[in-house]
Kinemage of the C-alpha trace (Angstrom):
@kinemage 1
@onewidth
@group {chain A} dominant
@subgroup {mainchain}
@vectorlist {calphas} color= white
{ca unk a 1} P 79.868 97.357 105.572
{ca unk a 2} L 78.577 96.949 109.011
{ca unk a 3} L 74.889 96.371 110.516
{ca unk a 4} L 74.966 99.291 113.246
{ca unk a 5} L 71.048 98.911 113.662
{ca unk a 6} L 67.649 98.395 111.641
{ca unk a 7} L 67.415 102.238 110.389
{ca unk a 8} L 71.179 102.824 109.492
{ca unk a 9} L 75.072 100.961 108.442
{ca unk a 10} L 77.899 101.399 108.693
{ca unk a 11} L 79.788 102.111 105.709
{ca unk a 12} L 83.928 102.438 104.802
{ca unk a 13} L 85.243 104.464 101.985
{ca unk a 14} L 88.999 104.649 101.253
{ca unk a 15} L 91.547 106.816 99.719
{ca unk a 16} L 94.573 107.678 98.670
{ca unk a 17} L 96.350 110.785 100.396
{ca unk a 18} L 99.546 113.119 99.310
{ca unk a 19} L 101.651 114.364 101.618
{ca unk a 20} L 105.749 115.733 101.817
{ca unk a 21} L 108.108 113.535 103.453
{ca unk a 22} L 107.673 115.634 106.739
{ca unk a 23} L 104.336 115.082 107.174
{ca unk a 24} L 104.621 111.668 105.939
{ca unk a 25} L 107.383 111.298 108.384
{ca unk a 26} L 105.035 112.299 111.224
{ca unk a 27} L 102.355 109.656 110.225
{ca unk a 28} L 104.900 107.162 111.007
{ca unk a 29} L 105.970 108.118 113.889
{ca unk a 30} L 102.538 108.098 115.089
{ca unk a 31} L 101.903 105.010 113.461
{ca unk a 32} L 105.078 103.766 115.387
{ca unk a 33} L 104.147 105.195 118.814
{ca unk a 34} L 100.349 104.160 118.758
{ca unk a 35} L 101.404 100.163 117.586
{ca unk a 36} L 103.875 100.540 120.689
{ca unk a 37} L 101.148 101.333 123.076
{ca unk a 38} L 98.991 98.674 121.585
{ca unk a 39} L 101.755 95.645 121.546
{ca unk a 40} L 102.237 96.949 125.107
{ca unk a 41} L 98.437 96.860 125.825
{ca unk a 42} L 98.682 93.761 124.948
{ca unk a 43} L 100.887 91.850 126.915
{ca unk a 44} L 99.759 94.081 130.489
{ca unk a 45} L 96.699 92.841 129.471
{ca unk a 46} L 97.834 89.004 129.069
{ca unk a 47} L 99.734 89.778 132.400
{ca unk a 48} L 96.113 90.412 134.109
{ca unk a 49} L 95.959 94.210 134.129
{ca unk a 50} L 92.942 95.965 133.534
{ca unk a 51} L 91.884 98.564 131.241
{ca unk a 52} L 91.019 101.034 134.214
{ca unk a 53} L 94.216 100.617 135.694
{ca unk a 54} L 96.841 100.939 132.948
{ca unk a 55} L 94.714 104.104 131.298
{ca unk a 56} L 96.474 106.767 133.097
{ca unk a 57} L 99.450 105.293 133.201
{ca unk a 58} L 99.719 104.979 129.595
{ca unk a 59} L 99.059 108.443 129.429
{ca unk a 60} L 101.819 109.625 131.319
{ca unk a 61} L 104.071 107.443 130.055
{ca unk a 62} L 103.989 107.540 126.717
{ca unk a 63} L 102.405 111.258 126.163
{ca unk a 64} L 99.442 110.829 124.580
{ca unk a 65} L 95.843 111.542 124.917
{ca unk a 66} L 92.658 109.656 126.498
{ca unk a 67} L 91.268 109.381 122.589
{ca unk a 68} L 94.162 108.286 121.534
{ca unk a 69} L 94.134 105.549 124.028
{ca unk a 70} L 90.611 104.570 123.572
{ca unk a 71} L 91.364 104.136 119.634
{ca unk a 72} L 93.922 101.956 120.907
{ca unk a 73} L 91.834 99.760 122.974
{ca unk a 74} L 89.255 99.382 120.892
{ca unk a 75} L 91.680 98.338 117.850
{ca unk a 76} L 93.142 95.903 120.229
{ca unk a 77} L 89.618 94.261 122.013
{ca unk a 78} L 88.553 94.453 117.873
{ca unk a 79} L 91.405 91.809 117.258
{ca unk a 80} L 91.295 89.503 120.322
{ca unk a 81} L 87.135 89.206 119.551
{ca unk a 82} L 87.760 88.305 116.162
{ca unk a 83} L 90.539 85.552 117.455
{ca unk a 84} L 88.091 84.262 119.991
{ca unk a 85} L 85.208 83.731 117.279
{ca unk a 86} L 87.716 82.261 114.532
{ca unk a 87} L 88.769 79.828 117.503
{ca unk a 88} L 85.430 78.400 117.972
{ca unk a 89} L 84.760 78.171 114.078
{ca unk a 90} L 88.131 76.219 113.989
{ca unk a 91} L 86.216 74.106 117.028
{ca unk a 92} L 83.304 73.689 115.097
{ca unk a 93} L 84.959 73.042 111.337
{ca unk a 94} L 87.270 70.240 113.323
{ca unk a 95} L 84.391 68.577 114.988
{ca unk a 96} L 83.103 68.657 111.478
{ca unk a 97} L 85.427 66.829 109.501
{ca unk a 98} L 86.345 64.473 111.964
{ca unk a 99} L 82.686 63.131 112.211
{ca unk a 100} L 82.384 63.391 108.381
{ca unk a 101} L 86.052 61.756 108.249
{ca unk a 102} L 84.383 59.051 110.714
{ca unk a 103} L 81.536 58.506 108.297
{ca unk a 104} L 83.352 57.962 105.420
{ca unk a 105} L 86.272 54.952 107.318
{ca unk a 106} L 82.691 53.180 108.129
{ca unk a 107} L 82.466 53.149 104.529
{ca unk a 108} L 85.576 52.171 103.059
{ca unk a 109} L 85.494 49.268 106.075
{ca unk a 110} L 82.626 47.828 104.471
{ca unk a 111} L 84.391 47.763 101.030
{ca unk a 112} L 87.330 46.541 102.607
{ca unk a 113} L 89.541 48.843 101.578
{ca unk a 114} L 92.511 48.682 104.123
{ca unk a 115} L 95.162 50.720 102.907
{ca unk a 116} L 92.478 53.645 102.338
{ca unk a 117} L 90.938 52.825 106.231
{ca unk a 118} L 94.166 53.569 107.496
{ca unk a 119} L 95.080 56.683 106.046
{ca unk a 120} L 91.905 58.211 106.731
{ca unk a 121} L 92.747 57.000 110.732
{ca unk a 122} L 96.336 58.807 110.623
{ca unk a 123} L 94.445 61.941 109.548
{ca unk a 124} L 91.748 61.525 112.234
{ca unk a 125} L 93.758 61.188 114.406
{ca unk a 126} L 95.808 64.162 113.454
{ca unk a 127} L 92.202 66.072 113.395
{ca unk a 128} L 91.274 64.837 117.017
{ca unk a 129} L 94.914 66.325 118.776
{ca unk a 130} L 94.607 69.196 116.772
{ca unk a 131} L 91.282 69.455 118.146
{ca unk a 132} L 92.070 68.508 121.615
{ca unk a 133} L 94.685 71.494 121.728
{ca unk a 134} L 92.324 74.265 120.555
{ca unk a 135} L 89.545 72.814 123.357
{ca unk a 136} L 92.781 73.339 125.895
{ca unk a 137} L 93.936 76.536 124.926
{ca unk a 138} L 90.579 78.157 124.037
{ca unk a 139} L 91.239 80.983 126.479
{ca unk a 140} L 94.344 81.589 125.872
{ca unk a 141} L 94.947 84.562 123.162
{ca unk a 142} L 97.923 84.149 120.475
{ca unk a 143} L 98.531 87.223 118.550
{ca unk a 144} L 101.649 88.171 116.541
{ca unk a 145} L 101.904 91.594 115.243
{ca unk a 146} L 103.231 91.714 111.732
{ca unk a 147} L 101.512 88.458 110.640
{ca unk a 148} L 103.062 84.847 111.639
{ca unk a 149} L 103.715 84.141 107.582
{ca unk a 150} L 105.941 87.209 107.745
{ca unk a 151} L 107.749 86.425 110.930
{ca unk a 152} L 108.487 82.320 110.204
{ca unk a 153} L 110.371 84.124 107.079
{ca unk a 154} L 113.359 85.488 108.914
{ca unk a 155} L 114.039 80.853 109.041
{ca unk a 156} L 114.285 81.219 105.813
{ca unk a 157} L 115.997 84.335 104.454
{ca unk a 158} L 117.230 82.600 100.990
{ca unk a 159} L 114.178 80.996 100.081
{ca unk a 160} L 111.949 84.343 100.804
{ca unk a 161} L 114.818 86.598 98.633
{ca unk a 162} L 116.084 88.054 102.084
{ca unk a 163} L 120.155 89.130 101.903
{ca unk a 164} L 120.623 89.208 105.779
{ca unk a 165} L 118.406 89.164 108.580
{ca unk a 166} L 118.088 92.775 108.682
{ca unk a 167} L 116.740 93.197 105.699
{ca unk a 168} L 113.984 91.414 107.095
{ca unk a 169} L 113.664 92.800 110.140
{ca unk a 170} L 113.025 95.962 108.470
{ca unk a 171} L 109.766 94.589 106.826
{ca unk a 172} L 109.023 93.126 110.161
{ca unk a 173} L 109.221 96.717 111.826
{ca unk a 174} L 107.342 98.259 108.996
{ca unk a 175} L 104.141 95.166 108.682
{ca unk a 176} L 103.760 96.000 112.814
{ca unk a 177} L 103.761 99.614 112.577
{ca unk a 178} L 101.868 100.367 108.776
{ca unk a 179} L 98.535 101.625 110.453
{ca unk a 180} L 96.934 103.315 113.430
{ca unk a 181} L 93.082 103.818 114.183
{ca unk a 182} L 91.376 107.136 115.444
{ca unk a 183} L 88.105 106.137 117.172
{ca unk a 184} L 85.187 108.960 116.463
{ca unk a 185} L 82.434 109.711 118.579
{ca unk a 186} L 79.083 111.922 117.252
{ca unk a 187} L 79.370 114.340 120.422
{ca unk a 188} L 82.708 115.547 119.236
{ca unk a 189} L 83.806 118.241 117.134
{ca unk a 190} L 82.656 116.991 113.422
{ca unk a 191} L 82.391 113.021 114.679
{ca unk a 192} L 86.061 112.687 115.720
{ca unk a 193} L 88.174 114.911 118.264
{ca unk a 194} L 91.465 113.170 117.172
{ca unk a 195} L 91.186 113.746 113.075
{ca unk a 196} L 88.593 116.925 112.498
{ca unk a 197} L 87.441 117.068 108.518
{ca unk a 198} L 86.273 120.134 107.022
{ca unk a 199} L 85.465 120.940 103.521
{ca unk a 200} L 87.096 123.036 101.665
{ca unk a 201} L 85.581 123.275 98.243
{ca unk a 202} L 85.390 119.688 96.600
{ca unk a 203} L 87.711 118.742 99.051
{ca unk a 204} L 88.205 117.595 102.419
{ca unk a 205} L 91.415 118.668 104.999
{ca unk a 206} L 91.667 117.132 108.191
{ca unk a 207} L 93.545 118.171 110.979
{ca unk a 208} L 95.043 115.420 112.845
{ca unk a 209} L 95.873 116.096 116.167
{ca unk a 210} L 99.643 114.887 117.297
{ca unk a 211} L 100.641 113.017 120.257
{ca unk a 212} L 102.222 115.276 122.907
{ca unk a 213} L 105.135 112.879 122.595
{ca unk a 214} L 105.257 114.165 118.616
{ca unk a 215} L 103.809 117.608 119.135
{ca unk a 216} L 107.526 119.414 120.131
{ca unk a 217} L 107.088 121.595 116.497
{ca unk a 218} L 103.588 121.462 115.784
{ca unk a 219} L 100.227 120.495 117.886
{ca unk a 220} L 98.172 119.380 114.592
{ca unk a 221} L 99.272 117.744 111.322
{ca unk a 222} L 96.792 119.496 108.063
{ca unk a 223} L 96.377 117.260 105.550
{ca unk a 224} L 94.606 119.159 102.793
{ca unk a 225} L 92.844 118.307 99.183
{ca unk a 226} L 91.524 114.672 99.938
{ca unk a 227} L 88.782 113.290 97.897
{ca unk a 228} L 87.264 110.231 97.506
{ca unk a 229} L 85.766 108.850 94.234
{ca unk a 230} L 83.564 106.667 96.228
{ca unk a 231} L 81.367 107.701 99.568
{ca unk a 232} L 82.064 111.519 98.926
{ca unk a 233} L 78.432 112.426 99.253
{ca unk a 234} L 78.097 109.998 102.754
{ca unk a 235} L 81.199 111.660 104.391
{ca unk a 236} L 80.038 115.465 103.735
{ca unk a 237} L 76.466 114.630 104.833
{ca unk a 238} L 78.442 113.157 108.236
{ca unk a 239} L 80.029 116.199 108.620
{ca unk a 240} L 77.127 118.395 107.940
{ca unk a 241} L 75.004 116.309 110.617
{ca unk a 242} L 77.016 117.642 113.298
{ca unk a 243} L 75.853 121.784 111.974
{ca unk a 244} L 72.274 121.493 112.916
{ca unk a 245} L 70.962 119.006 115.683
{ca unk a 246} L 73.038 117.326 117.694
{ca unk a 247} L 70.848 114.345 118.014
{ca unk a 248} L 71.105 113.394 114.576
{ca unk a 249} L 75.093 113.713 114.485
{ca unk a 250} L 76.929 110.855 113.603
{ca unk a 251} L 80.195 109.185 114.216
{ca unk a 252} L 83.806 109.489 112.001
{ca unk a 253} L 86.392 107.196 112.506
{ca unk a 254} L 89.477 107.136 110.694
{ca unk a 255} L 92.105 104.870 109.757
{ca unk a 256} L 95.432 105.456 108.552
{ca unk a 257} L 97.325 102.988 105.943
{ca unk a 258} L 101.023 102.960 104.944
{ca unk a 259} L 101.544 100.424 101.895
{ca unk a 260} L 104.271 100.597 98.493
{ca unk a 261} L 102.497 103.743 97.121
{ca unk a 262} L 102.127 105.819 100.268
{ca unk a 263} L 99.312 106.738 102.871
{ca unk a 264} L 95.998 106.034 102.375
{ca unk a 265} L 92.760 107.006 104.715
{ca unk a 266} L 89.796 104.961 105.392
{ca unk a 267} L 87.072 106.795 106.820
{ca unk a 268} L 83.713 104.972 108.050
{ca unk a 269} L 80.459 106.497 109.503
{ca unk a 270} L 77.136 105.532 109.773
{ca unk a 271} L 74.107 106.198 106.929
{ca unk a 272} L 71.048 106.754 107.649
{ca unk a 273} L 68.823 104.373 105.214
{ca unk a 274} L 67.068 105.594 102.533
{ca unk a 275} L 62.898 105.419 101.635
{ca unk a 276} L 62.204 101.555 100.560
{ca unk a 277} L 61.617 101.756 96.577
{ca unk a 278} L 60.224 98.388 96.737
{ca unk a 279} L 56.749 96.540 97.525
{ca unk a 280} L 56.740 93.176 98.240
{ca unk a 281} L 53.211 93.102 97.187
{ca unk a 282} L 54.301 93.768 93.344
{ca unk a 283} L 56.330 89.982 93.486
{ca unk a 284} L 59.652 89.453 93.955
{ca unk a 285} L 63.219 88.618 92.715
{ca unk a 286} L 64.618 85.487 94.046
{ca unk a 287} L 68.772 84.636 94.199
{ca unk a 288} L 69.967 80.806 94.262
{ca unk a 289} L 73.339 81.853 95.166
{ca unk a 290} L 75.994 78.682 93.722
{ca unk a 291} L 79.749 78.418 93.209
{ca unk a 292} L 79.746 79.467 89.574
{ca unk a 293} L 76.924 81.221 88.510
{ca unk a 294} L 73.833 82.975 90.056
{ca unk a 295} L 69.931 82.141 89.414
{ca unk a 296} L 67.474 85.067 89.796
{ca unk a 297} L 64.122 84.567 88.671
{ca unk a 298} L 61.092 87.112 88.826
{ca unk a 299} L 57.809 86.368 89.498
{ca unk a 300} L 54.171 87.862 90.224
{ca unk a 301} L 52.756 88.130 93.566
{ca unk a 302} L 50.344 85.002 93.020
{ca unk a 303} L 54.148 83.729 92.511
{ca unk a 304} L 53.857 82.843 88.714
{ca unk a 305} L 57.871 83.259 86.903
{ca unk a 306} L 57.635 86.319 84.890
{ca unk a 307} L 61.471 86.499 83.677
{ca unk a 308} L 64.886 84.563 84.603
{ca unk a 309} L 68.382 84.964 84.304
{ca unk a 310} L 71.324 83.351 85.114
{ca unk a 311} L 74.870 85.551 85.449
{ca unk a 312} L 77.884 83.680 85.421
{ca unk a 313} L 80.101 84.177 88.910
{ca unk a 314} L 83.390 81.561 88.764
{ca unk a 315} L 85.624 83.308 91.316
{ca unk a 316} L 87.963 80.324 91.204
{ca unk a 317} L 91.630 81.722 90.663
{ca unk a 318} L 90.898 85.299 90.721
{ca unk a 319} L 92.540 87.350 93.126
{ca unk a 320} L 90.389 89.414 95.931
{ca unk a 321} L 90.143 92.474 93.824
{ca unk a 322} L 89.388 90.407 90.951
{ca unk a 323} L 86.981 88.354 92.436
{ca unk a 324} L 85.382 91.444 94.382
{ca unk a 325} L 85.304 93.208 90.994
{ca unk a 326} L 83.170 90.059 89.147
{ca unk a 327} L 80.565 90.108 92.582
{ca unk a 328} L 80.174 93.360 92.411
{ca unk a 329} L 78.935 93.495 88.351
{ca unk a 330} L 76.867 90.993 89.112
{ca unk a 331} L 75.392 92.492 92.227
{ca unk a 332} L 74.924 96.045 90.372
{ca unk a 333} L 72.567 94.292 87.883
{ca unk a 334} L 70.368 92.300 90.088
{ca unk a 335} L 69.449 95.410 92.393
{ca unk a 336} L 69.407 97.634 89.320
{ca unk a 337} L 66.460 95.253 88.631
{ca unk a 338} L 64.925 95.050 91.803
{ca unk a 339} L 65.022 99.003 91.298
{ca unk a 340} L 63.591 98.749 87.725
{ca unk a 341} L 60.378 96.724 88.755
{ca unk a 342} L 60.368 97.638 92.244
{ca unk a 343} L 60.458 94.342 93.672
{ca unk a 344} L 62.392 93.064 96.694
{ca unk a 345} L 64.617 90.593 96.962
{ca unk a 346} L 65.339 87.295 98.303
{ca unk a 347} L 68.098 84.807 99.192
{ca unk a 348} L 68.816 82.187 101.226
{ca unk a 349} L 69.528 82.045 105.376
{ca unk a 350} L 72.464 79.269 104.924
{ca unk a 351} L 76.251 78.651 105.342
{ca unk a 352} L 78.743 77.161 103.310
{ca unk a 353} L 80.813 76.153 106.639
{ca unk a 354} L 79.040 72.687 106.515
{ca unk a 355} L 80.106 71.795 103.112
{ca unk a 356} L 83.508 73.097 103.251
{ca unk a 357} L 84.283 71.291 106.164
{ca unk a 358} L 83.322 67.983 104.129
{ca unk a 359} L 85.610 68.719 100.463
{ca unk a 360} L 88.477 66.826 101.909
{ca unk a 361} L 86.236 63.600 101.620
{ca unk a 362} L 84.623 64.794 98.070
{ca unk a 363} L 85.293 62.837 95.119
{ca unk a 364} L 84.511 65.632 92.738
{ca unk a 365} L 88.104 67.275 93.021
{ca unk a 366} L 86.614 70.191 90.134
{ca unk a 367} L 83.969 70.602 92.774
{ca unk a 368} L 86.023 71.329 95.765
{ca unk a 369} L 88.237 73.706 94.385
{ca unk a 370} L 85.720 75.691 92.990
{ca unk a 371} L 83.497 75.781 96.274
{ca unk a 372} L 86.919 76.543 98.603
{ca unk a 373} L 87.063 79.826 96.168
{ca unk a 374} L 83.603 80.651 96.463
{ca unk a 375} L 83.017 83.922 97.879
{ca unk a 376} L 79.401 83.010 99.495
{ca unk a 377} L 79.896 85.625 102.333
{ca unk a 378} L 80.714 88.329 100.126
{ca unk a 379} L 77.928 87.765 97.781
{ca unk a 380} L 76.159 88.405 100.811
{ca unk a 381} L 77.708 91.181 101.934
{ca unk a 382} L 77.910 93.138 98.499
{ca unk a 383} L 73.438 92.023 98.047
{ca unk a 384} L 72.824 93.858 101.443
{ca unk a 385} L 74.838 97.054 100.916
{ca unk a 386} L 73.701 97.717 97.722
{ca unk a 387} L 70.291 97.065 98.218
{ca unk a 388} L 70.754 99.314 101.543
{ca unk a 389} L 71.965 101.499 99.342
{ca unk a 390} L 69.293 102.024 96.466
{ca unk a 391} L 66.312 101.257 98.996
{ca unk a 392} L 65.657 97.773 98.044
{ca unk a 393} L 64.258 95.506 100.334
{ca unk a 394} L 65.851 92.168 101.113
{ca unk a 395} L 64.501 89.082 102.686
{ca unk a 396} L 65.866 86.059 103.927
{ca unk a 397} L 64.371 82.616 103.414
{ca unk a 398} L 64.894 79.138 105.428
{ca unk a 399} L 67.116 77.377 102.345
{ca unk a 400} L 65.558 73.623 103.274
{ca unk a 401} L 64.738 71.651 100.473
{ca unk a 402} L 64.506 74.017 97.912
{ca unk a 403} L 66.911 72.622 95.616
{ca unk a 404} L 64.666 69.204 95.413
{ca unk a 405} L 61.505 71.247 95.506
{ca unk a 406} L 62.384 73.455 92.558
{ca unk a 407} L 63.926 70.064 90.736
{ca unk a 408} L 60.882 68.272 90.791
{ca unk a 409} L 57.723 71.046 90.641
{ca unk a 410} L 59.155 73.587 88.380
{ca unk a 411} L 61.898 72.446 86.293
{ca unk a 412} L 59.840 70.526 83.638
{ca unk a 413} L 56.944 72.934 83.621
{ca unk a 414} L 58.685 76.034 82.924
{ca unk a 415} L 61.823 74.846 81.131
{ca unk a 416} L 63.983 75.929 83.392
{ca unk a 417} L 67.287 74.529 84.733
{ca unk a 418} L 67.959 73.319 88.265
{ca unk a 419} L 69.202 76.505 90.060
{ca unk a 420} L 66.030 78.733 87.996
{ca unk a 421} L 63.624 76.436 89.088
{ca unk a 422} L 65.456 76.883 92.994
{ca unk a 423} L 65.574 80.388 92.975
{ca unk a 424} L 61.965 80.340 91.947
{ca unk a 425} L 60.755 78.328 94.793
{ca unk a 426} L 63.192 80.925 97.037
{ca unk a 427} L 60.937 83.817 96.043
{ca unk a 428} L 57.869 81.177 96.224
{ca unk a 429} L 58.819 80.442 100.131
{ca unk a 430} L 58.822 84.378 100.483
{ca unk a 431} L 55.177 85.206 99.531
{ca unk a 432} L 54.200 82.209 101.559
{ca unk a 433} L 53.444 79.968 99.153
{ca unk a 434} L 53.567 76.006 100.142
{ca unk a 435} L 54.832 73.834 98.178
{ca unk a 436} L 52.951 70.204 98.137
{ca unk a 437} L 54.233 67.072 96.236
{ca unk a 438} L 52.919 66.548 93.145
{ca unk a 439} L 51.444 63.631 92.044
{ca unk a 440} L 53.490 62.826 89.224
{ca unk a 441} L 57.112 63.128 89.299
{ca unk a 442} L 58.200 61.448 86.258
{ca unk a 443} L 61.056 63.166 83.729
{ca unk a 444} L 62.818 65.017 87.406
{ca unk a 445} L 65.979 66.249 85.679
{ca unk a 446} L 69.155 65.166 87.540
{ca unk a 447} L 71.077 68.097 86.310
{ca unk a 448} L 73.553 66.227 83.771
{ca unk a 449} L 71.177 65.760 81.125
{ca unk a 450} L 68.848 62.498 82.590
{ca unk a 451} L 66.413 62.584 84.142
{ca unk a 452} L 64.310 60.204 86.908
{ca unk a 453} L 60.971 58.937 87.802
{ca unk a 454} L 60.556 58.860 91.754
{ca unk a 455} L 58.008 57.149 93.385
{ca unk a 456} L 55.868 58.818 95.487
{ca unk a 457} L 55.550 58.561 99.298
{ca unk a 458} L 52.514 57.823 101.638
{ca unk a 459} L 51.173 61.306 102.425
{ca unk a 460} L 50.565 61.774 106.017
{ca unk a 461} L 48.556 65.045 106.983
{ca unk a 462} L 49.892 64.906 110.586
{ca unk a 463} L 53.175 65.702 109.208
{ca unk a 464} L 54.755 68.775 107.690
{ca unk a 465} L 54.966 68.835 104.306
{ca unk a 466} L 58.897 69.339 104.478
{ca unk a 467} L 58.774 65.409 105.623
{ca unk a 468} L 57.251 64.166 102.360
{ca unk a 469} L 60.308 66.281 100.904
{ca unk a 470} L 62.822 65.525 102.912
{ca unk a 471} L 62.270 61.075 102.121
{ca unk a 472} L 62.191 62.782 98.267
{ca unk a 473} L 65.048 64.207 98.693
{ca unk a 474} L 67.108 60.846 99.818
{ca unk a 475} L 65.569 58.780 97.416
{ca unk a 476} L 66.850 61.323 94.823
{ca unk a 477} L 70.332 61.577 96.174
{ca unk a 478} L 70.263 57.405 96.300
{ca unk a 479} L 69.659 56.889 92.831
{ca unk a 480} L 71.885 60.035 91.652
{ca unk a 481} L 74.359 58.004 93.368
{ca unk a 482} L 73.798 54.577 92.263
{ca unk a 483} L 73.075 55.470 88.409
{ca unk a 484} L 76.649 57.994 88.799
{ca unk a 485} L 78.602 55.272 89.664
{ca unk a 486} L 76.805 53.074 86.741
{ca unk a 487} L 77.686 55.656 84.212
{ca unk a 488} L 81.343 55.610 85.104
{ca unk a 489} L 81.884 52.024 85.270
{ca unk a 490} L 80.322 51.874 81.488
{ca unk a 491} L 82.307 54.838 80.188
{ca unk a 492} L 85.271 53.314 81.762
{ca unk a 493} L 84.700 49.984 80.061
């Protein structure tokens, strides 16, 4: 799912298509001839050609359409974006562990712990040159058609259950050359001039149109009786938008998938957003989003907890379907809620970049192998479509001290555990409530059954109230880690 603007998204629904070995012989030679324009693309473009210059060209030369091209070209500027922004989070994550690397040799100096200081240096220093050679090459563009895992195999035939070389050199052919991408645009005939859908009874046929380098027999390629279990409805009302006014047609783009089983078609167009079934005035539902579980509590709109729930989410050595399978249960019930009691709902504006940067210097090994699994972003993801979806509305909420705020006002009152009490202050922070110290803080639950008694800090009303929190919040984390270390040193004795 993509944001396209505030009053529609982009949506992507796949599936699978059945075709003769002709026509599926056709799809791969267009496959072949449209990845050969693209690797070609490619390196004229790392050359220093331009885009206006090598368009007719490529026409000519390899016979095929301006649509064609431009599906190419955007495929290809699609990929070297996305290597440009991964580049810079690489940048960032780096700078990231090196200063949290940097922290933590400070510390071990102080408890003289030599061998330990200098292993942490060898892998600075391995961070900083790594580091050094992404800042130097940050222009430059590496991409490798066919994945790099799949071409460093052909070193290794034996080991990767290869017979000879071209055994895997035929994969290699077949992982650059499994896909090709027909751009759509809403002034052409049903959102796409390349691939034209009609319907035809519950199904859809599309007419794809060939090459002129592939079109010696036949101009089109019909592929007839597609359906898709999923996005059905969204496609048909896409191609029905282009019947009536013109200025509320949409776009069809398709892509075209070669894997084990056969083709398959993904198809994505815009959706215009459904009426809001939610009032934020009613209350709302707020998410504390963690590693194994999620927190959603409901409250009032005076912000008083009406009902909680907690739904279990441990994506930790499932694979992506798997995982995407769990997220997506989970995600189902929480705006089947929001729909229920029509109340919006709420999460946090944060990033899990920062602390996955830092799990190479965490003690808590449990800990960091459950948060490198965590699928935080597609949690995300999966909230806002489906609340786009079902006309739920969803707000965002600056995540700062929330955890701490929930810990210490709301745990003890209402019974509720750390991440309930956090996801109630999230929906809190969304009505606009403030949330000011209170005056006793004894019994704050630490989260592994003790609890503390904090003492409380001069109030200055000069200040934001996030201050008093945030000198709460380190005192908290100080004695967390002082009485931690106590406990283990006893249970160890």
């Amino acid at each position: 799912m993509q944001q396209k603007n505030c009053k529609d998204q982009v949506f992507t629904y796949q599936t699978r298509i059945y075709v003769n070995e002709n026509d599926s012989a056709l799809l791969t030679l267009m496959a072949c001839l449209m990845n050969r324009v693209e690797h070609t693309l490619f390196a004229d473009l790392a050359k220093g050609a331009t885009v206006s210059e090598l368009k007719a060209l490529y026409l000519k030369r390899f016979q095929i359409t301006a649509r064609h091209f431009n599906a190419v070209r955007v495929t290809l500027e699609g990929k070297i974006s996305s290597i440009k922004e991964l580049q810079k989070l690489r940048i960032t994550s780096l700078k990231q562990r090196s200063s949290s690397l940097e922290k933590n040799i400070k510390k071990l100096a102080k408890k003289k712990a030599y061998r330990a200081v200098h292993e942490k240096k060898r892998r600075l220093a391995t961070l900083k040159a790594r580091l050094r050679r992404l800042e130097q090459n940050q222009e430059k563009i590496s991409l490798c058609f066919g994945t790099k895992k799949l071409f460093r195999k052909q070193y290794a035939l034996e080991k990767n259950q290869y017979s000879s070389h071209e055994e895997w050199k035929t994969d290699w052919q077949s992982a650059r050359t499994e896909s090709f991408f027909l751009l759509g645009s809403k002034d052409e005939t049903h959102g796409n001039q390349s691939c034209v859908a009609s319907l035809e009874g519950d199904s859809l046929s599309l007419r794809i149109r060939l090459p002129d380098a592939l079109s010696a027999q036949s101009k089109y390629l019909v592929i007839k009786g597609v359906q898709f279990a999923y996005g059905q409805e969204a496609i048909i009302a896409a191609l029905m938008s282009h019947s009536g006014n013109k200025e509320n047609a949409v776009a069809i783009s398709y892509r075209f998938l070669l894997d084990e089983q056969g083709w398959r078609v993904f198809v994505s167009t815009s959706v215009k957003e459904p009426p809001k079934v939610t009032r934020k005035g009613f209350g709302i539902i707020g998410v504390d989003i963690n590693a194994d579980h999620l927190a959603v509590v409901e409250t009032d709109r005076y912000g008083n907890p009406i009902a909680r729930k907690s739904y279990p989410l441990c994506t930790y050595g499932k694979t992506k379907h798997q995982a995407s399978a769990l997220i997506g249960d989970v995600v189902t019930s929480i705006i089947e809620w929001c729909v229920k009691v029509k109340k919006p709902v709420v999460i946090e504006r944060l990033s899990f970049s920062d602390k996955k940067s830092e799990l190479r210097e965490i003690g808590n090994a449990r800990y960091a192998r459950m948060l490198s699994s965590f699928s935080y972003s597609a949690i995300i993801s999966m909230i806002k479509a489906k609340s786009f979806r079902c006309g739920v509305s969803i707000e965002e909420v600056n995540p700062a001290y929330t955890s701490i705020i929930g810990r210490i006002k709301f745990a003890k009152r209402y019974g509720y555990s750390v991440h309930e009490s956090a996801a109630l202050c999230i929906g809190r922070r969304c009505l606009g409530f403030s949330e000011r110290l209170p005056r006793h803080r004894n019994m704050v639950p630490d989260g592994k059954g003790f609890h503390v008694t904090l003492s409380l800090p001069v109030r200055n009303r000069d200040k934001h109230v996030w201050s008093s929190w945030r000198i709460t919040q380190r005192k908290f984390k100080k004695w967390c880690l002082q009485h931690t270390s106590g406990r283990i040193k006893r249970s160890s004795s």
